[in-house]
LUMKOLTI-12812 format. One record per residue (C-alpha): residue number from 1; x, z, y negated. Coordinates in pm, whole numbers, plus 50000, padded with zeros to 5 digits. Each point is the difference from the previous one (the first is absolute). Layout:
N
<pt i="NUM" xx="X" zz="Z" yy="Y"/>
...
***
This chain:
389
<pt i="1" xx="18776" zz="49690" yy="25414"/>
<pt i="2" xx="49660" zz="49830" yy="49918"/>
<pt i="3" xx="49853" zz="49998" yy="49640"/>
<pt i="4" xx="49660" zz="50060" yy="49919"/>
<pt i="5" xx="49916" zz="49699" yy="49780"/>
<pt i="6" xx="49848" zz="50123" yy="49647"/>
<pt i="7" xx="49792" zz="49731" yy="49792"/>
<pt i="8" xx="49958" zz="50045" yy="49661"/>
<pt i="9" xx="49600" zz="49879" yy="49915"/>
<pt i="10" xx="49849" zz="49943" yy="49682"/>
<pt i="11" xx="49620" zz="50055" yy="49952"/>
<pt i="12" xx="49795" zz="49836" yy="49738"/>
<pt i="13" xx="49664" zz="50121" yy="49911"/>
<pt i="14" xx="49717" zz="49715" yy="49996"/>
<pt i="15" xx="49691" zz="50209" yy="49965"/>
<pt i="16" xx="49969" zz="50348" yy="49898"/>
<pt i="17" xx="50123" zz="50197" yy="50299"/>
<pt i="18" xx="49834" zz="50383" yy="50044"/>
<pt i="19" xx="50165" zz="50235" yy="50210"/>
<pt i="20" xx="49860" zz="50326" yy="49999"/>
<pt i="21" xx="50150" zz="50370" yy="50000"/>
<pt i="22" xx="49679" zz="50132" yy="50050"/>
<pt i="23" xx="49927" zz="50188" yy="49700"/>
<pt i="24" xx="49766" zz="49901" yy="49711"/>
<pt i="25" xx="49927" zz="50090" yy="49660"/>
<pt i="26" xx="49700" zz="50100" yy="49792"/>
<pt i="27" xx="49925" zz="49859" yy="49663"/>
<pt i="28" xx="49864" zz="50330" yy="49875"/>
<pt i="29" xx="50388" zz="50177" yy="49982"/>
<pt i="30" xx="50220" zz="49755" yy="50171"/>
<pt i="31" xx="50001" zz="49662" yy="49838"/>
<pt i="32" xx="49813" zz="49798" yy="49718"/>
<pt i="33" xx="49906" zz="49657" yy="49902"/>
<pt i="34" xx="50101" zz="49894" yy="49660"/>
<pt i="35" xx="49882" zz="49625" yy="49928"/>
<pt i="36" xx="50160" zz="49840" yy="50275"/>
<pt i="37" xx="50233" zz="50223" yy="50074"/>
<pt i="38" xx="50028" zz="50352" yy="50223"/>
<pt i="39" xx="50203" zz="50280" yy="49911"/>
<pt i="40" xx="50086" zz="50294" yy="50211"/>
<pt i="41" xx="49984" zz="50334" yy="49911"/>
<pt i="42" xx="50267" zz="50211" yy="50043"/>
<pt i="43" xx="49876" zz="50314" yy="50106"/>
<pt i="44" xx="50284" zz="50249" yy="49840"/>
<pt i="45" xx="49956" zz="49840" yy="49672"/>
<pt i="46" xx="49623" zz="50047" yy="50022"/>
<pt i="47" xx="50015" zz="50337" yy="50137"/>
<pt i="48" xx="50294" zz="50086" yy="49677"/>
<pt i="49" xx="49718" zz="49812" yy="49779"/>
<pt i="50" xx="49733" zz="50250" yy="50111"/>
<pt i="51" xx="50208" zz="50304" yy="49991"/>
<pt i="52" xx="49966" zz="50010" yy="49662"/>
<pt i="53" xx="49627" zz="49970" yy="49976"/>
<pt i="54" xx="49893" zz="50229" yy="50342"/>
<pt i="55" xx="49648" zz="49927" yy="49876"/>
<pt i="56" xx="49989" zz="49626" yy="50054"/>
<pt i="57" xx="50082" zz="50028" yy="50391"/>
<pt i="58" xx="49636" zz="50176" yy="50053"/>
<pt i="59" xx="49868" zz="49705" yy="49782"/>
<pt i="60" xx="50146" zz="49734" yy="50202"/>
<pt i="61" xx="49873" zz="50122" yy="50297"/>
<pt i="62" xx="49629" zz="50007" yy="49907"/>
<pt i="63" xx="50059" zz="49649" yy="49865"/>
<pt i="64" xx="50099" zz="49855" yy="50314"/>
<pt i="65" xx="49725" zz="50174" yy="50153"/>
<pt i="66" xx="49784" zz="49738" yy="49761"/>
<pt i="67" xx="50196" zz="49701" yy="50000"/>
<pt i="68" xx="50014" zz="50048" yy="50380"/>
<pt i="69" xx="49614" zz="49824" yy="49965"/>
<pt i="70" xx="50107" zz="49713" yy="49787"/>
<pt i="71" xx="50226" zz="49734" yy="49856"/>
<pt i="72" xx="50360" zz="50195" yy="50044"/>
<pt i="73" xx="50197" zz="49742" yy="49816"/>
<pt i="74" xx="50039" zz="50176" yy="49636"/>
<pt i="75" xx="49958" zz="50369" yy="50148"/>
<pt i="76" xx="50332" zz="50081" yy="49984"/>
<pt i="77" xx="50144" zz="49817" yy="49717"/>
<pt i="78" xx="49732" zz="50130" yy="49759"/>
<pt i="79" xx="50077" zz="50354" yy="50106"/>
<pt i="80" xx="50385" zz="49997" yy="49940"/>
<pt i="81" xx="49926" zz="49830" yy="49660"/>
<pt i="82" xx="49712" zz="50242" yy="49928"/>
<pt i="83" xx="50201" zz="50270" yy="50058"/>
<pt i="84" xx="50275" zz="49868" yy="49797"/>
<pt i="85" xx="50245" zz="50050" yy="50345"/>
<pt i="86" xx="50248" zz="49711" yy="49886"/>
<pt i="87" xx="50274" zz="50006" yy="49691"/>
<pt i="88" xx="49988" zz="49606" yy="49930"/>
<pt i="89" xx="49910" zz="49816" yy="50335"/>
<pt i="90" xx="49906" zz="50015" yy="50338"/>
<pt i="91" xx="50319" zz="49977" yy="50138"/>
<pt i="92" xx="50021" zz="50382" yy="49922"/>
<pt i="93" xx="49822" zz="50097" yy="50340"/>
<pt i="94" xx="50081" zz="49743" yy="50179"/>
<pt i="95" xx="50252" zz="49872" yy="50291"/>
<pt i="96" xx="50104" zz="49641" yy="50118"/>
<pt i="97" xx="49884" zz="49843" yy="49646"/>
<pt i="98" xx="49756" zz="49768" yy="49969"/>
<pt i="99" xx="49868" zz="49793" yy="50346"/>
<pt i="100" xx="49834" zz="49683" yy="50003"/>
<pt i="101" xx="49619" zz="50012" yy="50165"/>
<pt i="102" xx="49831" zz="49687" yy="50099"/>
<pt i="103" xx="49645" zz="49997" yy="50035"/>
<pt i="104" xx="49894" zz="50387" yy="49902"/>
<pt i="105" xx="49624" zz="50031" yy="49883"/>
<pt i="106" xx="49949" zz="50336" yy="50098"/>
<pt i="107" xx="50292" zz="50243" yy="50117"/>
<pt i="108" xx="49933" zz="50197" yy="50351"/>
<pt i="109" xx="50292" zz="50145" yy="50191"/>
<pt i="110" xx="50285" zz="49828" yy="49981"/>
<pt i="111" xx="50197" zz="49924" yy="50373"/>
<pt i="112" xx="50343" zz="50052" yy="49933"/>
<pt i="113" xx="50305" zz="49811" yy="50163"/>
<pt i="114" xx="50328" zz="50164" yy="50158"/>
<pt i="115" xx="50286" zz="50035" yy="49733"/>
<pt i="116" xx="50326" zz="50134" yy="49964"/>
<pt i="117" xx="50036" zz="50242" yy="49737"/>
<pt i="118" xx="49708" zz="49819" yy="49825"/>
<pt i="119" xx="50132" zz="49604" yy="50093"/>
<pt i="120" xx="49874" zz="49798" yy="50199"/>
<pt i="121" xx="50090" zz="49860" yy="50309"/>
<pt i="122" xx="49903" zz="49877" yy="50381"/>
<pt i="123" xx="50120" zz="50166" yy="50308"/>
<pt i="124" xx="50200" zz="49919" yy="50288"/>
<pt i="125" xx="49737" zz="50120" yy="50188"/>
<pt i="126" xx="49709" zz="49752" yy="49897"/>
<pt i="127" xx="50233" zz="49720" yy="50002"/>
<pt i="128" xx="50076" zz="50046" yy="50360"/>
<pt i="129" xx="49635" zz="50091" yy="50127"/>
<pt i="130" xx="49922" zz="49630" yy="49854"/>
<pt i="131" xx="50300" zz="49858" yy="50181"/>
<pt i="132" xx="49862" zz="50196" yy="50298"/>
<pt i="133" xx="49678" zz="49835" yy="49996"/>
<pt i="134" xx="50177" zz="49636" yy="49969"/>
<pt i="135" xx="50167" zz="50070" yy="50314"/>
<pt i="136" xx="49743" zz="50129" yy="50157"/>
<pt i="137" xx="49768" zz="49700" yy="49948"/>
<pt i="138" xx="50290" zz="49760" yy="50086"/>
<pt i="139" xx="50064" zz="50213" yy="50324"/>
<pt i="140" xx="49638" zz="49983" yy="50131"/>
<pt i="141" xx="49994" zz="49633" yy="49917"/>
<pt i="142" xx="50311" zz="49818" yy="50059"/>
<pt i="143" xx="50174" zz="50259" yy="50285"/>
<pt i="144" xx="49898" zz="49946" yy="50305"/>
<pt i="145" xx="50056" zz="50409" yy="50104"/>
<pt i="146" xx="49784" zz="50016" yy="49613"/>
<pt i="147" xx="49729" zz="49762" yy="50174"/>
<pt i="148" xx="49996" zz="50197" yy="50337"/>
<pt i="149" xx="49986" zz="50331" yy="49768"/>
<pt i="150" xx="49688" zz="49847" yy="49846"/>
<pt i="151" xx="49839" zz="49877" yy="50320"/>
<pt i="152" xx="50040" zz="50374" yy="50150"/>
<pt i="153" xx="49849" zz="50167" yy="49680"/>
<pt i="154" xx="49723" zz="49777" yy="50035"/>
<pt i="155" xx="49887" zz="50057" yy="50318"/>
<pt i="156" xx="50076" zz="50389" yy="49996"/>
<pt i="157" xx="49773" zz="50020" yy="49683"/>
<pt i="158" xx="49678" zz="49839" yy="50114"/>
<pt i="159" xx="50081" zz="50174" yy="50336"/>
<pt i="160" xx="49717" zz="50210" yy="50162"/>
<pt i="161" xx="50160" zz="50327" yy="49989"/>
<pt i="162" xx="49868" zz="50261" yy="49738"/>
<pt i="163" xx="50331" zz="50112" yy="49885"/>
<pt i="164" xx="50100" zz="49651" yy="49935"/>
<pt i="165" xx="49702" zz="49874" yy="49755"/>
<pt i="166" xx="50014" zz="50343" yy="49861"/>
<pt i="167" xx="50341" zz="49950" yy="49845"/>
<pt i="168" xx="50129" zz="49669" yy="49889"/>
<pt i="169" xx="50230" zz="50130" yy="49823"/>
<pt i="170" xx="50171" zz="50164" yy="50268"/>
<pt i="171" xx="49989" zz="49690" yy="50175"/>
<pt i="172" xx="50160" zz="49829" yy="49770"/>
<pt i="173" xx="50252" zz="50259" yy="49941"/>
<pt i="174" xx="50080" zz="49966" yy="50410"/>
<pt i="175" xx="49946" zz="49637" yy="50100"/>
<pt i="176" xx="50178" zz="49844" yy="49631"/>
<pt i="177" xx="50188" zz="50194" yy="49758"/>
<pt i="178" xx="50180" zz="50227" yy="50248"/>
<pt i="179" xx="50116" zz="49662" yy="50212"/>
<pt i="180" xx="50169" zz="49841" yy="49684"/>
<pt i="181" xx="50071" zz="50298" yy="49724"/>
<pt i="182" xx="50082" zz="50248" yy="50317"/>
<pt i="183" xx="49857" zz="50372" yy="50022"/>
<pt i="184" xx="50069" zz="50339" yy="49822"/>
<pt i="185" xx="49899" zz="50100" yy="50335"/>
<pt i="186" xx="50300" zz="49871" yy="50213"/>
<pt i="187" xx="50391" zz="50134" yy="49918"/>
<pt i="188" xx="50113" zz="49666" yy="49906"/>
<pt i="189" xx="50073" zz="49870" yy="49645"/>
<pt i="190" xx="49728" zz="49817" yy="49857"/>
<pt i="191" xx="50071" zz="49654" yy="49975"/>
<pt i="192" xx="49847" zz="49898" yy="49658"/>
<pt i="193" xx="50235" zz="50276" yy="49868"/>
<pt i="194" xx="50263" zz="49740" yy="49996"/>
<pt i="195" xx="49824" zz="49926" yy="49697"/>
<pt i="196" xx="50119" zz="50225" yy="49689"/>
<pt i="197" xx="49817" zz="49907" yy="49658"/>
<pt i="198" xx="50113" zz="50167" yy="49684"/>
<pt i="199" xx="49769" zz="50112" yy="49739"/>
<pt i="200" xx="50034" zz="49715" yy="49696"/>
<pt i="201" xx="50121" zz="50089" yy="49695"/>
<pt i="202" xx="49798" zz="50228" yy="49740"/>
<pt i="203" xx="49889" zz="49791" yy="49652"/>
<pt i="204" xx="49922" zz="50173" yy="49647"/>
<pt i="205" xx="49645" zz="50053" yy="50034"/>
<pt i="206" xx="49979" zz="49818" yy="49633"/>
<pt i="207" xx="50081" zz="49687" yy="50170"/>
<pt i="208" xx="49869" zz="49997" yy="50331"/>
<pt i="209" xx="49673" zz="50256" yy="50021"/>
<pt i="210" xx="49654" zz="49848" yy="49914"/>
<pt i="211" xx="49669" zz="50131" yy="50035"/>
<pt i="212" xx="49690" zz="49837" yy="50154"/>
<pt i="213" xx="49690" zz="50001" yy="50064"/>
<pt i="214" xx="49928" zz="49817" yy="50357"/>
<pt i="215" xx="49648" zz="49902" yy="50112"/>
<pt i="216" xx="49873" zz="49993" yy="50369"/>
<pt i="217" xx="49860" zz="49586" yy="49969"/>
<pt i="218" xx="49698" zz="50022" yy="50274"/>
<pt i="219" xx="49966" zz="49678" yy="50168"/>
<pt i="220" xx="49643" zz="49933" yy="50109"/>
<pt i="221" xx="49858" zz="50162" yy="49642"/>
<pt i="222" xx="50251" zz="49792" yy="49835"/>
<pt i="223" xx="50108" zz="50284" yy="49774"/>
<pt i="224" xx="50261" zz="50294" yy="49931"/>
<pt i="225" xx="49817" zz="50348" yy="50147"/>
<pt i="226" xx="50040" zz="50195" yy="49678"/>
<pt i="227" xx="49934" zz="50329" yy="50185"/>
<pt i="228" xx="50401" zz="49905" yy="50174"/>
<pt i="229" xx="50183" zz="49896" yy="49737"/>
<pt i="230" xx="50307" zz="50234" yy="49921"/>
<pt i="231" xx="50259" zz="50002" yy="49779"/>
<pt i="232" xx="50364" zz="49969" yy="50126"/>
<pt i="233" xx="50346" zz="50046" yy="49847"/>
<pt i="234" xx="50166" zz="49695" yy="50157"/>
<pt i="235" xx="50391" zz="49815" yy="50000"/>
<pt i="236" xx="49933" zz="49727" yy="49777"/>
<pt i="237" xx="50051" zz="49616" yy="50049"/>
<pt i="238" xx="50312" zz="49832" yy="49926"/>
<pt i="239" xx="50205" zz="50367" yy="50097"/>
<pt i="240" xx="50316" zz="49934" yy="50194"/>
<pt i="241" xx="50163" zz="50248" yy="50198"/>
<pt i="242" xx="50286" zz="50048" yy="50251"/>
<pt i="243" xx="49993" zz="50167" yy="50345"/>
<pt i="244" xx="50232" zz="49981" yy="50307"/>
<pt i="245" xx="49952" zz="49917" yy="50373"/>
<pt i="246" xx="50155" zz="50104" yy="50247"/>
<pt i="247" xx="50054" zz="49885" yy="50380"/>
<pt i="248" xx="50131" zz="50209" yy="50255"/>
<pt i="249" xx="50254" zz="49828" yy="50235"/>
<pt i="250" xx="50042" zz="50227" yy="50241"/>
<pt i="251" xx="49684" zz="49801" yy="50232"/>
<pt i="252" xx="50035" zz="50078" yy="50355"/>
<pt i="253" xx="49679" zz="50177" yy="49982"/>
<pt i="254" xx="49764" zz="49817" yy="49859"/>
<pt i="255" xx="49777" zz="49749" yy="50082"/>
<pt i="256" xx="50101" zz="49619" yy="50011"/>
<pt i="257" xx="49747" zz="49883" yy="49767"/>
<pt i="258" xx="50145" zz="50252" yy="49757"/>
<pt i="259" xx="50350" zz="49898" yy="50044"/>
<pt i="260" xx="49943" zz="49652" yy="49853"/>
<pt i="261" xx="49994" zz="50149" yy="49665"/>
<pt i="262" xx="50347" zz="50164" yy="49995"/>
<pt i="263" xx="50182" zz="49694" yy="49917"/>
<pt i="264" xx="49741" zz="49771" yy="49832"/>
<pt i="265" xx="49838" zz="50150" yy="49713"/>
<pt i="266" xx="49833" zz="49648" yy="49931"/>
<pt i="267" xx="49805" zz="50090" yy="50291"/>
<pt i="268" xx="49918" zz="50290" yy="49897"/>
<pt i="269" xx="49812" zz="49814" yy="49681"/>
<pt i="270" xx="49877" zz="49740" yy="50175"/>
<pt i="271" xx="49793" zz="50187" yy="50194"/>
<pt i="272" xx="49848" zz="50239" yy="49769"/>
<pt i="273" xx="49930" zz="49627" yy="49742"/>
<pt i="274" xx="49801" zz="49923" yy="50384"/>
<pt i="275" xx="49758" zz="50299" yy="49943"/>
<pt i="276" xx="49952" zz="49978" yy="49647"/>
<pt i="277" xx="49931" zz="49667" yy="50028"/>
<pt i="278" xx="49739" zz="50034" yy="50323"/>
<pt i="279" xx="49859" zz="50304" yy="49779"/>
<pt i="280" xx="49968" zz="49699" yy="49697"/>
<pt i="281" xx="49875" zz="49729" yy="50282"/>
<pt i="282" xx="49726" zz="50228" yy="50080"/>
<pt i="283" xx="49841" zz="50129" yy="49678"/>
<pt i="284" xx="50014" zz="49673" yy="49853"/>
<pt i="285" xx="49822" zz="49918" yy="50268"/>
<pt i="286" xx="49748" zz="50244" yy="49996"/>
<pt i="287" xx="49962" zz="49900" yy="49635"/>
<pt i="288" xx="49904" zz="49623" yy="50053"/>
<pt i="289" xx="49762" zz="50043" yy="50322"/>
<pt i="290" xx="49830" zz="50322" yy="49910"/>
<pt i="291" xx="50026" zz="50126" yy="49626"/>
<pt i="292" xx="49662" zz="49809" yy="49784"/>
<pt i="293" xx="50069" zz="49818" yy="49686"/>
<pt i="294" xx="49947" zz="50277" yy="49767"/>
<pt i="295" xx="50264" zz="50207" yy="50159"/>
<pt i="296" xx="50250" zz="49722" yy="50071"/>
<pt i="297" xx="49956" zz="49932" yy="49601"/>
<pt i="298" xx="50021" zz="50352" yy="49897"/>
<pt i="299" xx="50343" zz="50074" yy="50218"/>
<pt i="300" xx="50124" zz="49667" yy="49878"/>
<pt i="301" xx="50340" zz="50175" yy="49840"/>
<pt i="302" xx="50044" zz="50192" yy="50343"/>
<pt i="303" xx="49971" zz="49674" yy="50201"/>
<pt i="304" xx="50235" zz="49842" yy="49810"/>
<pt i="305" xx="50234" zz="50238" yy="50026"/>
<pt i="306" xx="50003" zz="50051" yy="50382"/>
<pt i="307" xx="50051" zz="49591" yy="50009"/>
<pt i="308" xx="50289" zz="50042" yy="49745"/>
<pt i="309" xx="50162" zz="50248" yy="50258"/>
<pt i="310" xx="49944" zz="49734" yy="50266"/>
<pt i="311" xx="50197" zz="49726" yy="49843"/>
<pt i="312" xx="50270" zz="50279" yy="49947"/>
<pt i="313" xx="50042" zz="50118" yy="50324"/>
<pt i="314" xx="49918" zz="49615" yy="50199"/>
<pt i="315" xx="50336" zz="49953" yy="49738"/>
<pt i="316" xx="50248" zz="50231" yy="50076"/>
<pt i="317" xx="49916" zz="49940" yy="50386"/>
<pt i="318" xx="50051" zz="49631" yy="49971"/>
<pt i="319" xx="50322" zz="50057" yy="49808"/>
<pt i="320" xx="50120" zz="50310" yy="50247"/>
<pt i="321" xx="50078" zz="50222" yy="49699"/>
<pt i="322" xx="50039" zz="50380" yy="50068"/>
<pt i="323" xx="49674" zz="50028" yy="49794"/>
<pt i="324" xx="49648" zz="50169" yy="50108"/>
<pt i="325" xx="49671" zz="50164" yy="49805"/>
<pt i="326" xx="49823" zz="50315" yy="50147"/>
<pt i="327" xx="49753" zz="50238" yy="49883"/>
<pt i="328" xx="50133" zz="50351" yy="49937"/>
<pt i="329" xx="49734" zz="50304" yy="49902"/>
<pt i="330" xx="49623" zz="50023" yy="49957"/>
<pt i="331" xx="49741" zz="49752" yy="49967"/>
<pt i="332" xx="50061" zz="49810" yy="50305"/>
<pt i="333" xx="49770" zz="49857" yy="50228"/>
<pt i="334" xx="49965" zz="50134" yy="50379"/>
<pt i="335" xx="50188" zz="49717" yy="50137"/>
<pt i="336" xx="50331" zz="50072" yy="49828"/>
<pt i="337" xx="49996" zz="50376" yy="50172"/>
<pt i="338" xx="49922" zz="49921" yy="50340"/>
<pt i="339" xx="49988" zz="49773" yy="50293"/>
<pt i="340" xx="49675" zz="49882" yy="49903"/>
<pt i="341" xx="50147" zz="49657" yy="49894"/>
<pt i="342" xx="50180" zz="49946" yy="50311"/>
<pt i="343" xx="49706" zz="50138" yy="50257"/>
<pt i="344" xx="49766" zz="49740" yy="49803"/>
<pt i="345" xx="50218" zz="49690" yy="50030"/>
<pt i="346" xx="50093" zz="50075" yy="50361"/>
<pt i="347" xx="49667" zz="50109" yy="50153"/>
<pt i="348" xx="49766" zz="49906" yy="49728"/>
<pt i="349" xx="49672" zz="49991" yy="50245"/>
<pt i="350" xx="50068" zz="50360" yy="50028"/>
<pt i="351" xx="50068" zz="50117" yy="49668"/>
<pt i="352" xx="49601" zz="50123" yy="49969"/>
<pt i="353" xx="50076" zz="50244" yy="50273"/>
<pt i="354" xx="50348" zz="50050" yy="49845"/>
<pt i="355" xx="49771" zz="50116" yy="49639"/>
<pt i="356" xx="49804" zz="50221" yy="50208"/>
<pt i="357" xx="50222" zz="50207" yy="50198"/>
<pt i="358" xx="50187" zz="50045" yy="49647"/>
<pt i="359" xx="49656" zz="50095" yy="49841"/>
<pt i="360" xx="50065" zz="49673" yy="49753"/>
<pt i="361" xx="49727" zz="49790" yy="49861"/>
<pt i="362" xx="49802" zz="49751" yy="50283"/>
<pt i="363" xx="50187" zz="49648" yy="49975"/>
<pt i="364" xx="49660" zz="49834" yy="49893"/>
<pt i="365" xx="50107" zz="50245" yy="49668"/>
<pt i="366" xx="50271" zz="49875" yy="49679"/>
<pt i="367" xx="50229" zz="50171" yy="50112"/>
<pt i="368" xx="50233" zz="50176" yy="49861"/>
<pt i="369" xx="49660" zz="49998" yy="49742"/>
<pt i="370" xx="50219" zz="50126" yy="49675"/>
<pt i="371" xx="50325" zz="49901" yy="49814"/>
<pt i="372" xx="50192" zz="50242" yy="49749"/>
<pt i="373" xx="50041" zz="49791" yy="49707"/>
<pt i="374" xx="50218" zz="50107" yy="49656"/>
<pt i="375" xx="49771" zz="49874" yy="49647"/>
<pt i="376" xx="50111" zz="49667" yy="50035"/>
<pt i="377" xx="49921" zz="49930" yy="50350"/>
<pt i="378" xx="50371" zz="50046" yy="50147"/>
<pt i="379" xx="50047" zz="50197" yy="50352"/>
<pt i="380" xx="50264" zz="50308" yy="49972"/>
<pt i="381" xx="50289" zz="50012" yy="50181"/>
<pt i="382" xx="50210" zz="49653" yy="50034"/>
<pt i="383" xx="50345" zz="50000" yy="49954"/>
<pt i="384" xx="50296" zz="49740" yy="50062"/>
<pt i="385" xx="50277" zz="50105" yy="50226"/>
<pt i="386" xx="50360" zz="49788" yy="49991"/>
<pt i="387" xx="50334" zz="50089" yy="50175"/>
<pt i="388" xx="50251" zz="50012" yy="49749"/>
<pt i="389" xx="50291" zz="50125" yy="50197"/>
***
């Protein structure tokens, strides 16, 4: 009988990593900032609070419809204390404690990050979409079915028919994910379901949950867009977690290229450390040829990290060590969600058509023209994988 082969991964944080649940919070009822600091209301104490003095609820609500119009970030503090809502401390309407926030001025909804039973952790689910893209980009480059994929995708999207240029997606659904990832149209297993990632571990939100506020750094004006900046509950750095992969071995169906990975899980790393790293080649790229002085100087701590990462991965490559980075979550650029990176490198006289069938930016054009920055200039989402078993 043939084993599935289960690795046991560990995951370190090196940059605040945001995954969201899709919900947010308010700072008028759901959460406040005290110093630097956010505490979360919980909404059964308040409600108990306010039970007792019916009168205050109708006073809250006309004094959100005033704070509503300006600075938010003692409106709700100053009414539980004015109202004399607490027995000694905060903690009396409150959940989760006390959370770290980085870089708060001025609180606006807060995007909130998936959780289990209030701790935090990252899914199976993200971890294997950025594996997915890894192979992907490896596919199209290295594979010569991945190359041939490419070549037809190419040629069917600038092609003359209507249908075609009106849908690029669907072309690329057709002509390159369907050939390598299989289709939910046909009866056969999916290949890439060999793949079976776990959700990681959940951590006390005490220890692992921070709060941040993230600018959107615009390139050309050499500045953070202050009308995009949001505030983020995020994994923070230096957060290790466990998760396992698994490989299927039953393989007769699947493709060869996906085969290679049921036996060497070093392969596996080595070629998700390849995009990371061509992702890395290319924005510090883009940095020395076309960012001015100013910006270069102003992004200095973001630079400098992306290098860092560099040495890291060039590293555990050189020493073959079942080691690799990847982004996980928001705040990455275009090129680590699609085969942007690959189409450029391959066909690069034809990425300006590429941009406009897409409806991207011309190529004359920074592009992507924004980076989602954390207070002190770090990008979200990098983490460490290792095989540990």
């Amino acid at each position: 009988m043939t084993i599935n082969q289960v690795h046991k991964i560990k995951l370190t944080t090196l940059s605040p990593v945001s995954v969201g649940d899709g919900d947010s919070l308010i700072p008028f009822t759901d959460y406040l900032l005290d110093g630097d600091e956010v505490v979360y209301i919980d909404q059964e104490k308040m409600e108990a609070r306010l039970s007792e003095k019916p009168e205050l609820v109708d006073e809250l609500v006309r004094n959100i419809g005033y704070a509503a119009n300006v600075r938010k970030n003692d409106f709700l503090l100053n009414f539980i204390e004015d109202a004399s809502l607490l027995d000694t401390s905060l903690e009396a309407v409150s959940r989760h404690g006390r959370i770290p926030a980085y870089g708060i001025d001025n609180v606006t909804e807060l995007q909130t990050i998936v959780k289990n039973f209030g701790q935090p952790y990252i899914p199976g689910s993200t971890i294997k979409g950025a594996m997915k893209n890894a192979i992907l980009f490896d596919w199209l480059r290295e594979d010569p079915a991945g190359r041939e994929a490419l070549r037809q995708f190419k040629e069917s999207l600038f092609s003359r028919s209507k249908d075609r240029r009106d849908n690029p997606n669907k072309v690329y659904q057709e002509k390159v994910e369907d050939k390598i990832f299989g289709s939910l149209r046909s009866r056969r297993r999916m290949p890439y379901s060999m793949f079976r990632v776990a959700d990681t571990n959940p951590l006390p939100a005490t220890d692992a949950l921070g709060v941040y506020k993230t600018d959107r750094f615009h390139l050309s004006k050499g500045n953070p867009d202050t009308q995009l900046s949001m505030i983020k509950e995020a994994v923070n750095a230096g957060c290790e977690f466990n998760f396992t992969l698994e490989i299927d071995a039953k393989t007769k169906t699947f493709d060869k290229y996906i085969k290679k990975f049921r036996n060497n899980i070093f392969e596996l790393f080595d070629i998700i450390n390849y995009f990371t790293l061509e992702n890395l080649y290319q924005e510090l790229d883009y940095f020395r040829e076309e960012i001015n002085p100013q910006v270069d100087k102003e992004l200095s701590n973001y630079y400098s990290f992306l290098e860092d990462r560099v040495q890291e991965i060039e590293g555990y490559k050189k020493d073959k060590q079942s080691i690799a980075l990847m982004r996980l979550g928001s705040g990455k650029t275009y090129y680590y969600n699609s085969i942007g990176l690959a189409f450029m490198l391959t066909y690069e006289k034809a990425e300006d058509r590429f941009r406009r069938q897409f409806r991207l930016r011309p190529k004359q054009d920074l592009f992507p023209v924004t980076r989602t920055i954390t207070h002190d200039k770090r990008e979200l989402g990098w983490v460490r994988i290792e095989n540990v078993l």
